[in-house]
TIDREN-811586 format. One record per residue (C-alpha): residue number from 1; x, y, z. Coordinates in steps of 0.05 Angstrom, whole numbers, plus 32768, in hexadecimal, padded with zeros to 4 digits. Layout:
N
[node NUM; [X; Y; Z]]
...
***
This chain:
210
[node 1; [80D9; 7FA6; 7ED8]]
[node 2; [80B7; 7FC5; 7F19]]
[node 3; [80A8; 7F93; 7F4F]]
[node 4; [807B; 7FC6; 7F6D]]
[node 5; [8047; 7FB9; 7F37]]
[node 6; [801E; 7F77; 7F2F]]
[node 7; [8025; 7F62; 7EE5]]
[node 8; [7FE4; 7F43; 7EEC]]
[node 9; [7FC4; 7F7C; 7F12]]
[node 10; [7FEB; 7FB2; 7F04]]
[node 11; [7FDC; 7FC9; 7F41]]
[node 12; [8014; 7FEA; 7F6A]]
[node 13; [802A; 7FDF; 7FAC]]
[node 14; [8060; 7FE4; 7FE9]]
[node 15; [804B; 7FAE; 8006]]
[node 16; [8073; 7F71; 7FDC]]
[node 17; [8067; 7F31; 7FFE]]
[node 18; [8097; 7EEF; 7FF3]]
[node 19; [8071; 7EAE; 7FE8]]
[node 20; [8093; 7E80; 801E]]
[node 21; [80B4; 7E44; 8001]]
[node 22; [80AF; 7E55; 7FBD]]
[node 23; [80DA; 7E94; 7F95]]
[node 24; [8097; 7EC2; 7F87]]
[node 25; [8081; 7F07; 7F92]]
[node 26; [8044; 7F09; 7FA5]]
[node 27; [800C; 7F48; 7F8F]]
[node 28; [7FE5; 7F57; 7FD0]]
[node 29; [7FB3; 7F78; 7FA6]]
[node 30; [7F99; 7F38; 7F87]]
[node 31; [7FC5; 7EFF; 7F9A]]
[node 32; [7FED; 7EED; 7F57]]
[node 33; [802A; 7ECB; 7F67]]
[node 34; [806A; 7EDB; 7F32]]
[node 35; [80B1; 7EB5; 7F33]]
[node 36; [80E0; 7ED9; 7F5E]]
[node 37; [812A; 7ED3; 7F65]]
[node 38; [814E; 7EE7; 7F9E]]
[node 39; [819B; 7EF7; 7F94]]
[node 40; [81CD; 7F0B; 7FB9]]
[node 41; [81EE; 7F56; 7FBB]]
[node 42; [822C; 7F63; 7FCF]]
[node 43; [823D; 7FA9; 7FE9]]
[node 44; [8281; 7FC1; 7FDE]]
[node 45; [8281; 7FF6; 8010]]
[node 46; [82AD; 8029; 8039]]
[node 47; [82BE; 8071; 8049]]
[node 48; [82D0; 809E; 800D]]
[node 49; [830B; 8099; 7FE6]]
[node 50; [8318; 804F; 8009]]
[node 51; [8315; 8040; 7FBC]]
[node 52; [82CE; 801D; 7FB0]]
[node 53; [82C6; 804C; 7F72]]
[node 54; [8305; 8038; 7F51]]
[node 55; [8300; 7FF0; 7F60]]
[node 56; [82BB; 7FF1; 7F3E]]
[node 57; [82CB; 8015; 7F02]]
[node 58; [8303; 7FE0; 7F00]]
[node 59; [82D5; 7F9F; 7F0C]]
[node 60; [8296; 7FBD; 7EDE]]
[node 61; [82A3; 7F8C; 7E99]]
[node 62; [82D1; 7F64; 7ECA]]
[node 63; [82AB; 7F3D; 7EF2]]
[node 64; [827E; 7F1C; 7ECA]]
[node 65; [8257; 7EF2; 7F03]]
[node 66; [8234; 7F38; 7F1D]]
[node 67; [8221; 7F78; 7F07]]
[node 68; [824C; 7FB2; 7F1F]]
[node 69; [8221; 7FEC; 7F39]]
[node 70; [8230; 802F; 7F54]]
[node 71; [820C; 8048; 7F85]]
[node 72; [8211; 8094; 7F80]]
[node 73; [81E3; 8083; 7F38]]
[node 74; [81A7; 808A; 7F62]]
[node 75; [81BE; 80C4; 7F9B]]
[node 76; [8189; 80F2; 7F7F]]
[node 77; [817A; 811E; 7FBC]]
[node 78; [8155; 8158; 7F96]]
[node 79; [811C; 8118; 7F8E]]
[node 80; [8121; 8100; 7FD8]]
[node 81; [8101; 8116; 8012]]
[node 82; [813A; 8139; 8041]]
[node 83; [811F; 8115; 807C]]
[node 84; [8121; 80CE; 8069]]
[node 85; [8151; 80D6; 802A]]
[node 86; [8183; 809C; 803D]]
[node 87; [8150; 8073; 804C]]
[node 88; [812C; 8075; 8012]]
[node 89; [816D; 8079; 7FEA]]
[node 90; [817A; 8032; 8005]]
[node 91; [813C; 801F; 7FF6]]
[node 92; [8137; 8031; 7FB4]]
[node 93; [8178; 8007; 7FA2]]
[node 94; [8161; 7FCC; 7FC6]]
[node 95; [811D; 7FCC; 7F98]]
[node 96; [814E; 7FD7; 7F5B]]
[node 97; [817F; 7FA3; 7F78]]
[node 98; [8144; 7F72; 7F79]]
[node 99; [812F; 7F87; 7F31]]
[node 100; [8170; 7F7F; 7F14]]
[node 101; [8179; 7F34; 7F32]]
[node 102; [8134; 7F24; 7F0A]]
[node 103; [816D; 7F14; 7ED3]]
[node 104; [8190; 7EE4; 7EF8]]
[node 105; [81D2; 7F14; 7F06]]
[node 106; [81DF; 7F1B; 7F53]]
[node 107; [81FD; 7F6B; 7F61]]
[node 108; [823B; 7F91; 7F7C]]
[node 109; [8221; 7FCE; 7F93]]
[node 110; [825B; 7FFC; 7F9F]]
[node 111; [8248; 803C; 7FD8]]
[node 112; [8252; 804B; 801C]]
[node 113; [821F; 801E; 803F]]
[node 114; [8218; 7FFF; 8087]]
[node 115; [81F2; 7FB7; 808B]]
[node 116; [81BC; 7FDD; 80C4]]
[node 117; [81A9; 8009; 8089]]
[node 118; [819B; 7FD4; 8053]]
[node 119; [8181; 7FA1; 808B]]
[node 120; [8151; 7FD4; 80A6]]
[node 121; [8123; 7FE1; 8065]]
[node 122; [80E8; 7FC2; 8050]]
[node 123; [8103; 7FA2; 8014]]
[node 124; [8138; 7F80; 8035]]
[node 125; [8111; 7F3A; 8027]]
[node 126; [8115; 7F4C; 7FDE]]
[node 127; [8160; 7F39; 7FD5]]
[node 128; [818D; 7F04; 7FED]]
[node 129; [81BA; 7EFF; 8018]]
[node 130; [81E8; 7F44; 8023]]
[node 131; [822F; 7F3D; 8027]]
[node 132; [825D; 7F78; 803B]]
[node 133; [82A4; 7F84; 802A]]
[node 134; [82BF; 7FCB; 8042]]
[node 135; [82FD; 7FED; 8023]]
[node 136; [831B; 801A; 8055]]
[node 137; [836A; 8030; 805D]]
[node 138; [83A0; 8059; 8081]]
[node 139; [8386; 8097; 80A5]]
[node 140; [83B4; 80CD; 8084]]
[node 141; [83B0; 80A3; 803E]]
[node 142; [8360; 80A8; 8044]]
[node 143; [8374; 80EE; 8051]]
[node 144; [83A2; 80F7; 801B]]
[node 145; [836F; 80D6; 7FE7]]
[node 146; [833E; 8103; 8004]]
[node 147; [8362; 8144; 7FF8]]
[node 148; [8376; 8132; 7FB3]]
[node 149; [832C; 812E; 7F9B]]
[node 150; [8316; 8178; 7F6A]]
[node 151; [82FB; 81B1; 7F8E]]
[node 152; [82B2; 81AB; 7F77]]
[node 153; [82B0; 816B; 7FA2]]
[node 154; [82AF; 818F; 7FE8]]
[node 155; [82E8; 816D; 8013]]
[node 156; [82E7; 81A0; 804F]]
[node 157; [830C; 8191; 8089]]
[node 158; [82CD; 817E; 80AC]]
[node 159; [82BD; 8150; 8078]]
[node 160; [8301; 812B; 8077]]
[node 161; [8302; 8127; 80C7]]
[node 162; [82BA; 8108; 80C2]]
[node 163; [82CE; 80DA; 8090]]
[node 164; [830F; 80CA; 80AE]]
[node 165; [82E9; 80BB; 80EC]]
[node 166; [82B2; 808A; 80C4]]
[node 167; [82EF; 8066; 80B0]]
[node 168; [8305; 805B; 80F3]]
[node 169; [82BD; 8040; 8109]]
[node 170; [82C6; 8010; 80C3]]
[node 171; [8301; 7FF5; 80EA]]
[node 172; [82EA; 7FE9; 812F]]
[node 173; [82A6; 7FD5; 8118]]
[node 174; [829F; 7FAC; 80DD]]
[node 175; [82AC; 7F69; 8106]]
[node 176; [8264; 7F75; 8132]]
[node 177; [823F; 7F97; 80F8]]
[node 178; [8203; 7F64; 80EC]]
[node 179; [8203; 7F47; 80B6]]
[node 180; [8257; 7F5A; 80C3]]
[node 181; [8288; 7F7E; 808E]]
[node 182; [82C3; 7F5B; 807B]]
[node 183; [8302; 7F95; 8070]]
[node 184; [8330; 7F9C; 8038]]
[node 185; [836A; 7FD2; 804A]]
[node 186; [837A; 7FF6; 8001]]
[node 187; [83B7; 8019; 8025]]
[node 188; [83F1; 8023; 7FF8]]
[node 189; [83CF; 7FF6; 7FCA]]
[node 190; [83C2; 8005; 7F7E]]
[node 191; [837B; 8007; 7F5E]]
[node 192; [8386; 7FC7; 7F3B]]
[node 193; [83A1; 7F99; 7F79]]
[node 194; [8360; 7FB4; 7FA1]]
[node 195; [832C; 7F9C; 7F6A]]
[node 196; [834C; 7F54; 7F63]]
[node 197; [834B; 7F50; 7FAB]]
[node 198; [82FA; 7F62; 7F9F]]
[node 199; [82F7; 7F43; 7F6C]]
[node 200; [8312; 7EFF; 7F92]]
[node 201; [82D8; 7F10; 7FC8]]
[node 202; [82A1; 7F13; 7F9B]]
[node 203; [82AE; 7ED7; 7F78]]
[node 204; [82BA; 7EB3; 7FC6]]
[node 205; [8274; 7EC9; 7FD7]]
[node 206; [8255; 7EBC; 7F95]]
[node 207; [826F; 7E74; 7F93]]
[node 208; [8232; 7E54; 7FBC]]
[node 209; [81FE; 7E6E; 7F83]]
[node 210; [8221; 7E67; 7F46]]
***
């Protein structure tokens, strides 16, 4: 299903309008009105090696109120423009978010993702609301998990102090963030104990739709 064609029409378009009051998309080509639901996502987000990955792979099969995405599935930069590839990155997964909740399945998008990125798009109406949960830990654990990753991934010491660093602002932001991040610390704790304590969340912030 792409919401960005009419299937009246078949006209494509940018442009999706909500009807208000009523779940439907409406074609601003010729004004056909389809049912609409609107789910919500919750992003399971964090610096690298905080353990969203893991805690997916974990959850996919597991929790059977969402489907478990992850995000790197779409981080195709040879097919985004340099300039404004995050952006439409985002983007893109909030039209596929909104796709996928067509069959009545809200999302747990797993990636590194602050709400001003999400909050800022034009298809921002097309989903729910956005809940965030961030995994961060320890400094010199993040760095540890960091420095254990293969060769072919690129952990330079620039890299690792820039992540470190993003796991620091995690910290001493995620209370003001708008909408804000709750924080789950993964220090010293295994795989398993980190997706039930997901896992626990989810279901939390599922419980008013289901």
């Amino acid at each position: 299903m792409d919401l960005n064609i009419c299937d009246r029409c078949g006209q494509w378009s940018e442009d999706l309008q909500l009807a208000q009051g009523a779940p439907a998309l409406i074609c601003p080509s010729c004004g056909h009105r389809r049912p609409f639901t609107r789910l919500p996502l919750l992003a399971l987000t964090g610096p690298s090696a905080a353990g969203k990955s893991a805690v997916g792979t974990v959850l996919t099969g597991r929790l059977r109120q969402c489907l478990v995405l992850e995000q790197d599935l779409l981080w195709l930069p040879d097919q985004l423009d340099p300039a404004h590839e995050h952006r439409q990155f985002r983007r893109l997964w909030l039209r596929l978010v909104a796709a996928l909740h067509q069959n009545g399945h809200p999302v747990l998008l797993c990636g590194t993702v602050v709400p001003g990125q999400l909050e800022a798009c034009p298809e921002r109406p097309l989903v729910g609301d956005i809940h965030y949960l961030a995994l961060v830990c320890d400094d010199a654990e993040l760095q540890a998990r960091l420095r254990a990753r293969p060769a072919w991934r690129g952990w330079t010491d620039d890299k690792v102090a820039r992540m470190r660093a993003f796991n620091q602002w995690v910290k001493d932001n995620a209370a003001t963030t708008t909408p804000p991040m709750e924080l789950l610390d993964t220090t010293g704790h295994t795989v398993a104990d980190s997706a039930a304590a997901v896992r626990a969340w989810a279901l939390r912030r599922l419980s008013p739709t289901r």
